[in-house]
C-alpha positions as CSV (number, residue, x, y, z in Angstrom):
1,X,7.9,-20.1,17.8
2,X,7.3,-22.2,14.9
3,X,5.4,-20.6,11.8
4,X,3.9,-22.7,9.0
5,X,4.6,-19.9,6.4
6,X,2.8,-21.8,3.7
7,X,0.0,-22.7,5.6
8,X,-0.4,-19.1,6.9
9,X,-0.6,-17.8,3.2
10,X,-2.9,-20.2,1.6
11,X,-5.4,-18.9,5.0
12,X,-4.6,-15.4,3.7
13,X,-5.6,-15.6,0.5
14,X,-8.6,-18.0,0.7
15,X,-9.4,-15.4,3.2
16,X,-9.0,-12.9,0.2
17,X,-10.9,-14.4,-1.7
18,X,-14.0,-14.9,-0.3
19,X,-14.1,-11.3,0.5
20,X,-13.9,-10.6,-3.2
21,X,-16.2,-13.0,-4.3
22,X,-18.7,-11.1,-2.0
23,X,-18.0,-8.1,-3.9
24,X,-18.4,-10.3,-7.5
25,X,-21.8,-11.3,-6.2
26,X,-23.0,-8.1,-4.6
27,X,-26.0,-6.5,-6.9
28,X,-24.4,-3.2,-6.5
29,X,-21.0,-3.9,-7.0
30,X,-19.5,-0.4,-6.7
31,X,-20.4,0.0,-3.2
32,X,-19.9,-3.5,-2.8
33,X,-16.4,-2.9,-3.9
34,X,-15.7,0.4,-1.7
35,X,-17.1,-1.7,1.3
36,X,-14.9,-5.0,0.4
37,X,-11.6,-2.7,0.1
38,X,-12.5,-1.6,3.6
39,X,-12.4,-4.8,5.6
40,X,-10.1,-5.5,3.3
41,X,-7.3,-2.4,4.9
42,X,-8.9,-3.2,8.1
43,X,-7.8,-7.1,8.0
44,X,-4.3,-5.9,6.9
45,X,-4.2,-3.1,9.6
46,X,-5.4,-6.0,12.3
47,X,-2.5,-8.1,10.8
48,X,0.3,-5.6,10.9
49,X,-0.9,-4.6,14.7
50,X,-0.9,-8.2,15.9
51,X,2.2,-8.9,14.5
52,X,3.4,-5.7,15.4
53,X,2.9,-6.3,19.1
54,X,4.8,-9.9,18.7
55,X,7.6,-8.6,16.9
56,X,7.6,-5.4,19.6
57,X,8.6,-8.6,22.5
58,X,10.9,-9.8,20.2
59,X,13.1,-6.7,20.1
60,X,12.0,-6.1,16.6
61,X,9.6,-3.6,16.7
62,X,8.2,-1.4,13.8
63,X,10.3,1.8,13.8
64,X,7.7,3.5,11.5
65,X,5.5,6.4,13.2
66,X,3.9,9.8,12.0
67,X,6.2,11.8,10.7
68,X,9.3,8.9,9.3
69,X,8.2,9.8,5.9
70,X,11.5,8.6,4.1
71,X,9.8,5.0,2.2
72,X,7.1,8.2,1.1
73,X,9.3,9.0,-1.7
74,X,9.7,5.6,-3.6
75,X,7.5,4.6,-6.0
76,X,4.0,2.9,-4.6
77,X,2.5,0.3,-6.8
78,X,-1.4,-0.2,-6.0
79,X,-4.3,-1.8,-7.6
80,X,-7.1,-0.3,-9.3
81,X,-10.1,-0.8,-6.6
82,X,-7.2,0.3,-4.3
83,X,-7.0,3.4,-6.0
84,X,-10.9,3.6,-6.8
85,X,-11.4,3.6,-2.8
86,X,-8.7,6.1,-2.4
87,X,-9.8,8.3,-5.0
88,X,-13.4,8.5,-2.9
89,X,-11.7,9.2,0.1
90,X,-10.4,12.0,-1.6
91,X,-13.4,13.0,-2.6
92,X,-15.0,12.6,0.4
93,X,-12.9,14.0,2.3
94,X,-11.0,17.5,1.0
95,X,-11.9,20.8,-0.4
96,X,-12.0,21.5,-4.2
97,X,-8.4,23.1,-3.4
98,X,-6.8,20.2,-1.7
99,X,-8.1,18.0,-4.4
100,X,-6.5,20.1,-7.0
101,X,-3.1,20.4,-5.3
102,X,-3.4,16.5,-4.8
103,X,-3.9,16.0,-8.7
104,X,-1.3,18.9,-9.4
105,X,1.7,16.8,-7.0
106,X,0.3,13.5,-8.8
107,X,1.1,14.9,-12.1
108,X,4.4,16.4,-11.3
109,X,5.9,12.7,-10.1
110,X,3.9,11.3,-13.2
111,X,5.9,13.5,-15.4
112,X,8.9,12.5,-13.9
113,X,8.7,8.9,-14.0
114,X,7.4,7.8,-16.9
115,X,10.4,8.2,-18.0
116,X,12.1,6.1,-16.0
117,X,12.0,2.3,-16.0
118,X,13.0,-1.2,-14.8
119,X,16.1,0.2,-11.7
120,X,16.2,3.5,-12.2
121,X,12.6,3.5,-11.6
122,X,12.4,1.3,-8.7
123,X,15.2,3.5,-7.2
124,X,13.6,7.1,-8.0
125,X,13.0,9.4,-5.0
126,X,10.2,11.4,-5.4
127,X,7.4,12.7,-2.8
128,X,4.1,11.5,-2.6
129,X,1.8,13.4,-3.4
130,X,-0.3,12.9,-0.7
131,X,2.9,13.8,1.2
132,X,2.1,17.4,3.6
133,X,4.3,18.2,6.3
134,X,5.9,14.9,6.5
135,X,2.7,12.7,7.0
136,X,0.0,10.9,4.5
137,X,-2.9,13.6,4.2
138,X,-5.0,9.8,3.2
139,X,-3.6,7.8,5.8
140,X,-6.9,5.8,6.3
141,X,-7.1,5.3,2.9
142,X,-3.2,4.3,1.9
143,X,-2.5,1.2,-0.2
144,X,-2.1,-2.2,1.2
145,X,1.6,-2.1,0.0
146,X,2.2,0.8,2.2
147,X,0.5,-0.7,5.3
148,X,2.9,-4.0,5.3
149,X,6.1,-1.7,4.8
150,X,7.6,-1.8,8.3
151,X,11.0,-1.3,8.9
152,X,12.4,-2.2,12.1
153,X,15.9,0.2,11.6
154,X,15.1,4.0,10.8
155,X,18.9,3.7,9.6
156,X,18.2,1.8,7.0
157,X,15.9,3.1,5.6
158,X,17.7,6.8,5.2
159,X,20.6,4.6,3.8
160,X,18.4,3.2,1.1
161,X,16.8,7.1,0.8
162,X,19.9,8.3,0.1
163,X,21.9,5.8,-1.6
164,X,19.4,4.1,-3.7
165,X,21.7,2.6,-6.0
166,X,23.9,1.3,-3.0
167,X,22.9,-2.7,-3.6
168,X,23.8,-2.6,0.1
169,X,21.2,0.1,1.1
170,X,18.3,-2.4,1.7
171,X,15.7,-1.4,4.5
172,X,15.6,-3.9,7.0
173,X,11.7,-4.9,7.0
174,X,9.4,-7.3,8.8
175,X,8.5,-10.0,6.3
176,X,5.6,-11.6,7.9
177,X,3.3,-9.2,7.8
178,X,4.2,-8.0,4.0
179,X,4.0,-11.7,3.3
180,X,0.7,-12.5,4.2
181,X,-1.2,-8.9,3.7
182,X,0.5,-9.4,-0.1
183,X,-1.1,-13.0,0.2
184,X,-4.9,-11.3,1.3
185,X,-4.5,-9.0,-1.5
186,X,-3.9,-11.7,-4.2
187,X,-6.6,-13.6,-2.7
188,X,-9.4,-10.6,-3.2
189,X,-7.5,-9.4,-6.3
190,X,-8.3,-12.9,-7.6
191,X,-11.9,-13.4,-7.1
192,X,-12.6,-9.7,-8.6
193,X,-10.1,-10.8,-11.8
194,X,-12.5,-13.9,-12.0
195,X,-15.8,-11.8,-12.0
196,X,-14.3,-9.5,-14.8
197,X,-13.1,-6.5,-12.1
198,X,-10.9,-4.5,-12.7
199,X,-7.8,-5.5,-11.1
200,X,-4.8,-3.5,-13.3
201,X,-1.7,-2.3,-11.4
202,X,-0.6,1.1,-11.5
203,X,1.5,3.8,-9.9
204,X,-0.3,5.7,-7.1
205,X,0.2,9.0,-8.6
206,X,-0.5,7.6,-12.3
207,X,-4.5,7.4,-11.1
208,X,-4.4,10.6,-8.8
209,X,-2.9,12.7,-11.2
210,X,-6.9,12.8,-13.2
């Protein structure tokens, strides 16, 4: 089947777009923003399960399930309304006590890699800390980047766990989807930039930590 790559990624993020430039035009824009990063994960999620289901007939289907936690330990680069909409999921939806062991993990991996930079950072392995029992405890609420991450060889992934500084060790990913979900993303990151949102990057755990 033939793909028109660069078409498909000027769709995604005009598609992006529009959806932030509701939120820019919204009267209440924090809920307008909570409500816009929810379609938002949905449209990814509807992306990654389409594409999913092609690759899955194509012998090259997502090994990633509950409990493969291994791309959990690398660091996770997220925007701020990313983060704003996980942080009220939190919120929303855990005990005082959870909350505070969430913030208490955050700052722990913090700590530890702010010292770090350019490789060593990128190859640091390091829990979540949204990480129990081997799953997210915030699944519904994870970060685009972590929604397009689909390997489709478990193997390769370990290899890259464990030998991080391997330049071999590379997980073997579906591109597609983390293409054009990075494409939606720009898109709505875009029209918030241009309405004077927010739209800094940071490390997951750098805005959990409190």
């Amino acid at each position: 089947m033939s793909i028109d790559l660069r078409s498909l990624e000027r769709q995604f993020h005009s598609d992006g777009y529009r959806l932030g430039m509701e939120v820019v035009d919204a009267a209440d824009k924090e809920e307008a923003l909570l409500a816009g990063v929810k379609v938002l994960l949905g449209t990814v999620d509807e992306l990654v399960d389409s594409f999913s289901e092609f690759a899955a007939r194509e012998n090259q289907k997502p090994e990633c399930k509950k409990g493969c936690f291994w791309c959990c330990h690398q660091p996770v680069f997220a925007l701020n309304y990313e983060l704003v909409y996980l942080k009220d999921f939190i919120s929303r939806s855990f005990d005082a006590e959870t909350q505070k062991r969430i913030a208490v993990r955050a700052g722990e991996k913090k700590r530890k890699l702010e010292r770090l930079s350019g490789e060593s950072l990128l190859n640091s392995k390091f829990p979540c800390p949204l990480l129990e029992d081997g799953s997210c405890i915030a699944y519904a609420a994870r970060p685009v980047a972590c929604r397009i991450y689909l390997s489709t060889k478990l193997q390769s992934c370990l290899k890259f766990y464990s030998e991080p500084e391997n330049e071999d060790s590379i997980p073997e990913l579906l591109q597609l989807p983390m293409r054009l979900g990075r494409m939606l993303n720009e898109g709505f990151k875009s029209a918030l930039k241009a309405g004077g949102i927010d739209v800094t990057e940071f490390r997951v755990e750098e805005k959990l930590a409190g």
